[in-house]
Steps between C-alpha positions, in 0.01 A plus 500: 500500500458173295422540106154409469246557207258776571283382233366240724406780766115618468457370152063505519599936541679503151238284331267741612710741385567399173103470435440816615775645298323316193154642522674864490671439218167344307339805631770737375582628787891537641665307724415654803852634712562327802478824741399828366456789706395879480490816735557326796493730803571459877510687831571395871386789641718799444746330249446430137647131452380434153453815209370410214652155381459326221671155342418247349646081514485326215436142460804291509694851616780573826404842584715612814378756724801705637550849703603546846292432831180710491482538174145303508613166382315277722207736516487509095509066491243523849298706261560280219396185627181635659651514883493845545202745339655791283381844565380518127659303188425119308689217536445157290648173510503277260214660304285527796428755806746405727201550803379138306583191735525296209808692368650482816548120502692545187768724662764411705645717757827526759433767697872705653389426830244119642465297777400107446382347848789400654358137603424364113717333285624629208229289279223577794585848415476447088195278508318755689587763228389218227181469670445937554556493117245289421672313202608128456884454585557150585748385777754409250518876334536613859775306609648586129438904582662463895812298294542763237517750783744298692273372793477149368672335844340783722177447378372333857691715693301782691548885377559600808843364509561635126765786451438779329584391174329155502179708563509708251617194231176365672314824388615451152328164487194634636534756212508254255349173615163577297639586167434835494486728161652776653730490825567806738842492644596753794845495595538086414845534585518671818586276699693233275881387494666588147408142399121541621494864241606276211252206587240804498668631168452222352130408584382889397716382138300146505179689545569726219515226279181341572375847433423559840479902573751574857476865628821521724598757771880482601739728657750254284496726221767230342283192499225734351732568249533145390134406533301826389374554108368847654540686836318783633672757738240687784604753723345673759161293399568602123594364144871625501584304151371174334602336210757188370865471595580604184250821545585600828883386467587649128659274247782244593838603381866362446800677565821312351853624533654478142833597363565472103133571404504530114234659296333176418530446869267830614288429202435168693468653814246733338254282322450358868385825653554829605855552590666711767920547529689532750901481481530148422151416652213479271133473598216346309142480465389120441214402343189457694391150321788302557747656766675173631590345089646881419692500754750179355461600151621829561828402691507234221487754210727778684775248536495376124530856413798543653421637853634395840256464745646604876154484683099447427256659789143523498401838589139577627433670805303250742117489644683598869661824294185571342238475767748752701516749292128473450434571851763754516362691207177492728637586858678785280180641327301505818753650707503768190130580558567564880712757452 
């Protein structure tokens, strides 16, 4: 994908935005989240998809969605976005109901699985999307969205002789040709290359900037790691855990391997955090505020103070680690009340 500004992408959308956003705050009223959600309920006959689920997207926030297939991911965003009809709960985007076509052109959306007709090009199949939107994106912003995506020298060519990948990088655009205020990703990356997951990466960081709100649903629980502020874990249609990294992962730590570790030396290590030995090994707690500069300072300070430094670690158990024992803690608690 070719670096292109996204702040020349659906520009009328954030002036409206930023006007609406004004009169609220005249009024005294909050910014209004970009999703928010309550209670949401669904059943396909016999089987409960969705229980109860509530979250909420901030403006300008990366939630990821994560749990394992059939745990009511799709059905919760179908439910979000107004393409499926919950059983009982609300649901509002950007302030609004999100039953309210108006809303809707303000969203962008890549569903996990679409079809473009296989006979139109690549900008056929964007400038129809412009046009189902409703809002003014010139043909210059659209051939800037189809190069940011990569599909600057494809964009004549016919989907139907797209691969897998180039459609869904020609789903992205779709998602974001109108300068939407809140984008809906469902498995971006599904299809992608390692390259094409970065490219993605990148844009979801990009949009973040501009204060764009992404909700993202990936089985990569790595790239959510880099991209998320907040993730929210469902299983079996249910709110498993939600929260930050830092809330659902526990605070970072350091272990360092140290020999000749002077009083002065585990007064230092001390004043950093709490602190855990081990042999030679000692753990610490860093600060929350500033993580990445203690880090430095402390190997700094320890080696001024006389102490040899063999090794530095982080030490944090991952999202992956996490989100496993969160479902195992569940699979182990309901086969408890079978017994």
């Amino acid at each position: 994908m070719s670096e292109v500004d996204l702040t020349t992408i659906g520009k009328d959308v954030r002036n409206d935005t930023a006007l609406r956003e004004a009169a609220d705050l005249v009024a005294g009223l909050p910014p209004a989240a970009a999703v928010w959600c309550s209670g949401l309920r669904k059943r396909y006959g016999r089987r409960q998809a969705v229980e109860d689920v509530s979250l909420e997207v901030g403006r300008g926030d990366v939630v990821g969605l994560l749990g394992p297939n059939g745990a009511g991911k799709t059905s919760v965003i179908k439910m979000i976005l107004g393409l499926v009809q919950p059983d009982s709960g609300e649901v509002m985007l950007l302030g609004r109901p999100a039953t309210d076509p108006a809303v809707r052109a303000r969203v962008g959306y890549l569903p996990e699985l679409f079809r473009y007709q296989p006979w139109l090009s690549a900008a056929e199949v964007l400038s129809l999307h412009v046009r189902l939107s409703g809002i003014d994106v010139t043909a210059r912003e659209q051939r800037e969205c189809l190069a940011l995506v990569g599909l600057a020298e494809r964009a004549r060519d016919r989907v139907g002789g797209f691969s897998k990948g180039m459609q869904q990088r020609l789903g992205l655009a779709v998602a974001l040709v109108a300068g939407p205020e809140l984008v809906v990703l469902d498995e971006p990356t599904s299809a992608l290359d390692p390259l094409g997951r970065v490219d993605v990466r990148d844009i979801v960081l990009a949009l973040k900037s501009r204060g764009v709100a992404v909700l993202l649903n990936s089985h990569l629980i790595g790239e959510v790691e880099r991209v998320c502020d907040r993730v929210v874990i469902l299983d079996r249609g249910r709110v498993a855990a939600s929260g930050t990294l830092a809330e659902l992962l526990g605070q970072r730590e350091l272990r360092l391997q140290l020999a000749d570790v002077s009083p002065a030396a585990e007064a230092r290590l001390a004043a950093t955090g709490r602190v855990q030995r081990a042999g030679d090994w000692f753990t610490v707690a860093l600060p929350t505020d500033d993580e990445r500069a203690a880090v430095p300072d402390l190997v700094r300070d320890l080696a001024a103070l006389g102490a040899r430094v063999y090794a530095v670690e982080p030490a944090r158990i991952t999202l992956e680690e996490r989100l496993l024992g969160i479902l195992r803690a569940g699979a182990d608690a309901r086969a408890e009340e079978n017994r």
